[in-house]
C-alpha positions in Angstrom: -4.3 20.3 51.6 -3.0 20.1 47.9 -0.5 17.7 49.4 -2.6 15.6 51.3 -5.0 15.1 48.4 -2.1 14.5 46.1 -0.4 11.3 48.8 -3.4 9.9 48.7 -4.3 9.7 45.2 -0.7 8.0 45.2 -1.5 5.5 47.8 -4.7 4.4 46.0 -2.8 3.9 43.2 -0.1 2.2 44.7 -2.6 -0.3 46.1 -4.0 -0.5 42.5 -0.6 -1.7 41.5 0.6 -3.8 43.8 -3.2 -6.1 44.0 -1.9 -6.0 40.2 1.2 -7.2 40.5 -0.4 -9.7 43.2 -2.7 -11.0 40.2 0.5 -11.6 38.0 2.9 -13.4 40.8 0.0 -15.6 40.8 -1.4 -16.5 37.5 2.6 -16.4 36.3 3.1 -19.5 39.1 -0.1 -20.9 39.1 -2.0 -20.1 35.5 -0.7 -23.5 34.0 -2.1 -25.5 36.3 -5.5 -27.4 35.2 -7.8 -27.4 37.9 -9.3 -30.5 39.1 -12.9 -31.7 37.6 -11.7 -29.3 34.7 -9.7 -32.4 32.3 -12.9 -33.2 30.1 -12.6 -29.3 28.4 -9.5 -28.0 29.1 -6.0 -29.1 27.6 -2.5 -28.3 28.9 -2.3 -26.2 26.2 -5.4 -24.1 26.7 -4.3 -22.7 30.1 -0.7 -22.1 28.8 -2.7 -19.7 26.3 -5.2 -18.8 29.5 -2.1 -17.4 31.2 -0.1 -15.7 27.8 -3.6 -13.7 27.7 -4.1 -12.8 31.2 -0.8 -11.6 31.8 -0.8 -9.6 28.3 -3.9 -8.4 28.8 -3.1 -7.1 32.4 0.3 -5.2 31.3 -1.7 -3.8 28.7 -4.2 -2.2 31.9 -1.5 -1.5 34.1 0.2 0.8 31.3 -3.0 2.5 30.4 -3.5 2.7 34.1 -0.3 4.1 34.2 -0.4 6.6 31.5 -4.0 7.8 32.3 -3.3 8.8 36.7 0.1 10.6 35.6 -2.1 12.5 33.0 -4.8 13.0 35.4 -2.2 14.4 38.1 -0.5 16.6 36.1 -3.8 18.2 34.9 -5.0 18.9 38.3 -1.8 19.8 39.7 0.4 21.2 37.2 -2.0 24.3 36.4 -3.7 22.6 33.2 -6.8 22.5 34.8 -6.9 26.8 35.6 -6.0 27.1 32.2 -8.9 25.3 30.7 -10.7 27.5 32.9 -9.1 30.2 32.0 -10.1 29.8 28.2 -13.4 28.9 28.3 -14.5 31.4 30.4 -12.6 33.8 27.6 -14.9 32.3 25.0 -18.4 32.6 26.4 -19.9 34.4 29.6 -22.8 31.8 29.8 -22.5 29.5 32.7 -24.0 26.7 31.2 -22.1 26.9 27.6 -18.6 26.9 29.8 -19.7 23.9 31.3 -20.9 21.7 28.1 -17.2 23.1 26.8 -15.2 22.3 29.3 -16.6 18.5 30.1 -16.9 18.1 26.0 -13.2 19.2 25.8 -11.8 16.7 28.8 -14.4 14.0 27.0 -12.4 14.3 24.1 -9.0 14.4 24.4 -9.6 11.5 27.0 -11.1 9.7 23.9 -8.2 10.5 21.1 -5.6 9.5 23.9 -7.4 6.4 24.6 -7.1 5.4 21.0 -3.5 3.8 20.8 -4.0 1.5 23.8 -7.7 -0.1 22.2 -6.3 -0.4 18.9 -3.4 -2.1 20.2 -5.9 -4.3 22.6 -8.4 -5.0 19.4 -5.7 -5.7 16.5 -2.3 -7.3 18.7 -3.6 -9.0 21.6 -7.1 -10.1 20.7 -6.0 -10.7 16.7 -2.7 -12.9 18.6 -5.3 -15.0 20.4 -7.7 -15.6 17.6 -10.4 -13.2 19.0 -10.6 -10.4 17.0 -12.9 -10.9 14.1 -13.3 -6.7 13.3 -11.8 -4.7 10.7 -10.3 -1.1 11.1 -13.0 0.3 9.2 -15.7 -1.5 11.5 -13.5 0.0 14.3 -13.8 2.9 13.4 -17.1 3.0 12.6 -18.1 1.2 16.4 -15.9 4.4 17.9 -17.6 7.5 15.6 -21.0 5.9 16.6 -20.3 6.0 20.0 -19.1 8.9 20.2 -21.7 10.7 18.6 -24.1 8.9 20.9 -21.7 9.9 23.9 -21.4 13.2 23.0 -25.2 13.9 22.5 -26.0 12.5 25.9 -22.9 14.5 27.4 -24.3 17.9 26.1 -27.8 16.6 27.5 -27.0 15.8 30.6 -24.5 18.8 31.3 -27.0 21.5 29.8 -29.7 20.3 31.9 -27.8 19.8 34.9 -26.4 23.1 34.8 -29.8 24.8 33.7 -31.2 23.3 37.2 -28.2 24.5 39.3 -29.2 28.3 38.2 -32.7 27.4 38.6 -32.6 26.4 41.9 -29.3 27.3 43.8 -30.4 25.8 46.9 -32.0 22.7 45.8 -30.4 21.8 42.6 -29.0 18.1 43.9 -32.3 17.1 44.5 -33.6 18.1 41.1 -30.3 17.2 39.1 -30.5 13.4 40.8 -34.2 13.4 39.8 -32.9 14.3 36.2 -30.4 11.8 36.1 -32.5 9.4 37.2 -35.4 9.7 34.8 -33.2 10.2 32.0 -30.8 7.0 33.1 -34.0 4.9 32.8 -35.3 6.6 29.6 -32.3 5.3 28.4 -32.4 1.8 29.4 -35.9 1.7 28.4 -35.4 2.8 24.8 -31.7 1.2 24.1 -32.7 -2.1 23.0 -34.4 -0.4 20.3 -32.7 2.7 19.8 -29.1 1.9 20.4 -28.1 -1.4 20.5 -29.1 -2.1 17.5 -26.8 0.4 15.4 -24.3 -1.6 16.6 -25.5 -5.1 16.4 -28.4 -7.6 15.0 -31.1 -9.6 17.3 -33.0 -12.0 16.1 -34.9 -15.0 18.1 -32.7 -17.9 19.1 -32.4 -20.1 16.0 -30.9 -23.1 16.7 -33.0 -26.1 15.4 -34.9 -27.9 18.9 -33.4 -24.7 21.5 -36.6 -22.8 20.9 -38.5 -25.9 22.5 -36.3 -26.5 25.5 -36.5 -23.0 26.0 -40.0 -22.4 26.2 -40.0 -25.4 28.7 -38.0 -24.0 30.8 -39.5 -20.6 30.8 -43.1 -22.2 31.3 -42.0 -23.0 34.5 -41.5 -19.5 35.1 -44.1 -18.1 33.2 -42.3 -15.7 30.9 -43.0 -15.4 27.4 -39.4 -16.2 24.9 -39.8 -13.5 22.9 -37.4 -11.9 25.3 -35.0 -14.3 24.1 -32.6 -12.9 21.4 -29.5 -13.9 19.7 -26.9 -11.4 19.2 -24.3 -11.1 16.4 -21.6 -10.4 18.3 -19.4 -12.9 16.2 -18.6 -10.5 13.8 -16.4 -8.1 16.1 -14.7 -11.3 18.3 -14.9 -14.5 19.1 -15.5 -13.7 22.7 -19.0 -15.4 24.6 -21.5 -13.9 27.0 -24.9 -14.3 28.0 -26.7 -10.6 29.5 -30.2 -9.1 30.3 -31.2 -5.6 29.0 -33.9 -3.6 29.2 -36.1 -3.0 31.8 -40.3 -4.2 32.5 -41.4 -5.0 28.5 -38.3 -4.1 27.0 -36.5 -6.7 29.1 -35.0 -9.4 27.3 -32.2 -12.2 27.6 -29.5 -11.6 24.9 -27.1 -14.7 23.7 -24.1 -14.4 21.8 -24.0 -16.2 19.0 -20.5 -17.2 19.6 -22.1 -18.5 22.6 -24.7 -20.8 21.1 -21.9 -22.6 18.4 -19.6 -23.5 21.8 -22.4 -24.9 23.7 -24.7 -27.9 23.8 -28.6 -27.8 24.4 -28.7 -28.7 27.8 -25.4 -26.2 28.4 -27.7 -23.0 26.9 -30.5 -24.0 28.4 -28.4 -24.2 31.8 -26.6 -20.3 30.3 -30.6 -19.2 29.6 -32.0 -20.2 33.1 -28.9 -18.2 34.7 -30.3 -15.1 33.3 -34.0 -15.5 34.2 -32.6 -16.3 37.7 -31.6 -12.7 38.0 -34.5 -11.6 36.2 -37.1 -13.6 38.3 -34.8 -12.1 41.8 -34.9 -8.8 40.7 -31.2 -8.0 40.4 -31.3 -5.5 38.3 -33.8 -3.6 39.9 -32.2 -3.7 43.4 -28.6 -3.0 41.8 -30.3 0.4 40.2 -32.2 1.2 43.9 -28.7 1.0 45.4 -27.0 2.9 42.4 -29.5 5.8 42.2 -29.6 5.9 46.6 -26.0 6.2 46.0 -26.1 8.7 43.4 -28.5 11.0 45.7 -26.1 10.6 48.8 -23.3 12.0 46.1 -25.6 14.9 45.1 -26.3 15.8 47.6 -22.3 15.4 49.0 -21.5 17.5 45.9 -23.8 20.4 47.0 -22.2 20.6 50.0 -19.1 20.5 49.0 -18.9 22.7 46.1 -20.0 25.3 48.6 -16.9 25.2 50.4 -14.6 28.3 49.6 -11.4 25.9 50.3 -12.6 23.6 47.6 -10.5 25.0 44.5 -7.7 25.1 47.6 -7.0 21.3 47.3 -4.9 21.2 44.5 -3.4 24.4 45.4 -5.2 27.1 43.2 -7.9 29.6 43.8 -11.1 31.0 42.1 -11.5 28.3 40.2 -15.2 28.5 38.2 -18.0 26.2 39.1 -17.1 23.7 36.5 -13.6 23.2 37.1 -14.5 22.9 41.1 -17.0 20.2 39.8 -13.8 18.3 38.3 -12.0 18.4 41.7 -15.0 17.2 43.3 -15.3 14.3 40.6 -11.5 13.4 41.7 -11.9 13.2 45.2 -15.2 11.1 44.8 -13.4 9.1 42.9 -10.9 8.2 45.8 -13.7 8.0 48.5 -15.3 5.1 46.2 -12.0 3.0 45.6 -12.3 1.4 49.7 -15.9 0.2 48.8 -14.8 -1.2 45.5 -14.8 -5.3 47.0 -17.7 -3.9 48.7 -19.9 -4.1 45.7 -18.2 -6.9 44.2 -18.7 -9.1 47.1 -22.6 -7.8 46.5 -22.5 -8.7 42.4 -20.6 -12.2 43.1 -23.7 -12.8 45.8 -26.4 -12.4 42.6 -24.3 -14.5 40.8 -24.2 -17.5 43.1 -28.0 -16.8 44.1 -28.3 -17.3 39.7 -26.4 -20.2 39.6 -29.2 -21.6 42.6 -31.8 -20.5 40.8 -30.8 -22.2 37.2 -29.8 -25.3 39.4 -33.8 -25.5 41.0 -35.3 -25.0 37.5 -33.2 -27.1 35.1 -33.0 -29.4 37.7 -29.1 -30.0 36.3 -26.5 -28.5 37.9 -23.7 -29.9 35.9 -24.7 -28.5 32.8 -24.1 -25.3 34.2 -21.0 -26.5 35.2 -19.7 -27.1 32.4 -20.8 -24.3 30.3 -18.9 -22.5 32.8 -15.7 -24.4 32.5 -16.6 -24.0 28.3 -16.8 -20.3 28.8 -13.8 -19.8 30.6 -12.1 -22.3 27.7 -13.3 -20.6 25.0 -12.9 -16.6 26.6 -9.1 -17.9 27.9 -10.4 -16.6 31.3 -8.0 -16.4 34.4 -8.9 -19.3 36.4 -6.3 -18.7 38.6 -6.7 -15.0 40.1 -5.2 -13.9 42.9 -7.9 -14.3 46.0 -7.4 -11.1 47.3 -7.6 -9.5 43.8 -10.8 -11.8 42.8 -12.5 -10.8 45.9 -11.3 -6.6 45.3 -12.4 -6.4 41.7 -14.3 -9.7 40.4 -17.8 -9.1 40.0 -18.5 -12.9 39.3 -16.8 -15.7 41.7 -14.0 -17.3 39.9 -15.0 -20.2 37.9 -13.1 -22.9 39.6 -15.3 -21.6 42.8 -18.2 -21.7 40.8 -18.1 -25.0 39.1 -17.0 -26.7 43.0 -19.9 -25.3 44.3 -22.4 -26.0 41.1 -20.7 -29.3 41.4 -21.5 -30.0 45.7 -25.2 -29.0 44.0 -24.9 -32.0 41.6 -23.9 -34.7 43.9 -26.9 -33.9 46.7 -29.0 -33.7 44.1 -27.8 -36.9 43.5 -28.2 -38.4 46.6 -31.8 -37.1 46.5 -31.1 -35.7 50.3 -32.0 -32.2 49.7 -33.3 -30.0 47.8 -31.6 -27.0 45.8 -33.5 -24.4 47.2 -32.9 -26.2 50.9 -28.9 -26.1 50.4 -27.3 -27.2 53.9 -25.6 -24.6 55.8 -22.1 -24.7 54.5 -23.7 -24.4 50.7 -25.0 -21.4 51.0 -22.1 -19.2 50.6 -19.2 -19.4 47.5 -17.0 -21.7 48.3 -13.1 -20.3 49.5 -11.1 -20.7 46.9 -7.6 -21.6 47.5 
């Protein structure tokens, strides 16, 4: 069994590397090609730097992709993970103290081994692009925040979790996905005031004559702009995005500000409208319905499971406790997800497409969006030439030269005053294949 479960952690992560090396052959032959409709905003020499970063950025995740499955297969199969085991249990008989130590431990050392490939990713590729705008000591700072926050919730979550499996043998997946779920949207609820802002500053949108377009676009949709913020993200990287968080009240649009110095009115407006698309179609909300359905289906997957005496079997050892079984089963869930992987992305790049109709039908300017798009992707040094088979594995958003054909098809029946945007002909109302 040990062997079977070991060939196919190796042929997922062969197929990791070679839709990897897919994504390289591809951007290295095609990344300095400007694509068409894209001449106004993008110079020769932009995608020459487009491609330097992609492909720098991608060895940089296929080594610490590298690095982190031969560490994860020696520990499960090398006799690392019996001797965690083997230690805690020395140190405490209490079942749910052996399980905060042993997932605090793993959390750790995955943490201070993770360290080399960030710093290198913050202060040598983003500072050789002109992206990074943090300091070491802001660094720093970001990663002892964080993991004081992640190790609070850790402790939470595990003591709990553990407390209910004693609790209730028999019925402890339904309570522990009940207690994940609360606490997931406790979380979401209070992190725009808890969280979020020890790392950053929100203000209202700023920009002299924005705060009036905005409020007539969000008129139409009768939503209040309070929700709409302005993030300092500028002081960590020059990086741009655009992102709702929160949930009911607490919702709100956030804006870079690197965002709002790149762009024009009409082009944040366009960026804005985006967001309240997926607001006003209740993305959010069905994405968490699916996750938390998903994340019963694995509770309950994990119950049956861990009740199998072969379980501690699989990577060839025996008598494992009920934490360290819990590991193995966290290893083979994670090969079981890797074939839906495009499976949700295909669902994410849907919401964005149904986004980019619902901007279109408000704004009534489909261009703009267009070309904040093809801004975005200037500015971020974006692939714009992925591989299709990778985009459509692992791209949770269509690529933008997709995108901005299909914003773009939008524009000109608009034009042409033959349809509507919400009455798209037939061949409209799915992405574009991009080629």
């Amino acid at each position: 069994m040990s062997v079977l479960l070991f060939g196919l952690f190796i042929a997922v992560a062969a197929s990791t590397c070679w839709l990897c090396h897919l994504n390289r052959r591809h951007v290295t032959q095609h990344g300095g090609t400007i694509p068409e409709g894209f001449e106004s905003f993008i110079t020769p020499e932009t995608v020459a730097r487009s491609r330097a970063y992609t492909l720098d950025c991608n060895r940089l995740d296929l080594v610490r992709s590298l690095f982190n499955n031969t560490l994860l297969v020696l520990f499960l199969f090398s006799g690392l993970l019996p001797l965690f085991d083997r230690l805690i249990q020395g140190v405490t008989d209490s079942f749910i103290t052996r399980g905060i130590l042993l997932f605090l431990l793993l959390s750790w050392i995955r943490t201070i081994l993770d360290i080399p490939f960030s710093l290198y990713g913050t202060f040598v590729i983003e500072e050789r692009y002109g992206f990074n705008n943090a300091t070491m000591r802001l660094w720093f700072s970001d990663l002892l925040k964080s993991q004081a926050i992640g190790t609070s919730m850790l402790v939470l979550t595990v003591a709990v979790c553990f407390w209910l499996v004693q609790l209730s043998p028999m019925r402890w997946w339904l309570w522990v996905w009940a207690f994940l779920t609360l606490l997931s949207l406790f979380v979401m609820q209070i992190s725009p005031h808890v969280i979020e802002p020890l790392f950053n500053k929100f203000v209202p949108v700023t920009i002299d004559g924005l705060q009036e377009e905005i409020e007539a676009v969000m008129a139409k949709e009768e939503l209040t702009v309070s929700h709409v913020m302005q993030k300092d993200s500028s002081k960590r990287s020059r990086h741009s995005d655009a992102c709702i968080t929160g949930l009911g009240k607490e919702k709100r649009i956030v804006l870079y500000d690197t965002l709002l110095q790149q762009m024009t009115h009409d082009e944040i407006v366009a960026v804005l409208a985006h967001e309240i698309g997926h607001w006003k179609q209740h993305h959010m909300l069905k994405r968490l319905f699916m996750i938390h359905m998903l994340m019963l289906a694995g509770c309950w997957f994990s119950f049956l499971l861990l009740q199998w005496p072969g379980l501690s079997g699989v990577i060839g050892f025996e008598n494992l406790s009920f934490s360290a079984r819990l590991v193995i089963l966290g290893f083979i869930i994670l090969l079981i997800k890797f074939p839906f992987t495009p499976l949700w992305a295909w669902l994410c790049r849907r919401d964005e497409h149904a986004a980019d109709r619902y901007a279109c039908k408000i704004t009534g300017n489909p261009e703009s969006l267009a070309s904040a798009l093809i801004k975005h992707s200037a500015e971020n040094l974006s692939n714009i030439h992925p591989h299709p088979l990778y985009a459509r594995f692992y791209f949770s958003h269509p690529p933008v030269v997709e995108r901005v054909r299909y914003l773009r098809e939008l524009s000109y029946i608009e034009g042409l005053n033959m349809y509507s945007i919400t009455n798209a002909p037939r061949h409209l109302a799915k992405p574009a294949t991009y080629d």
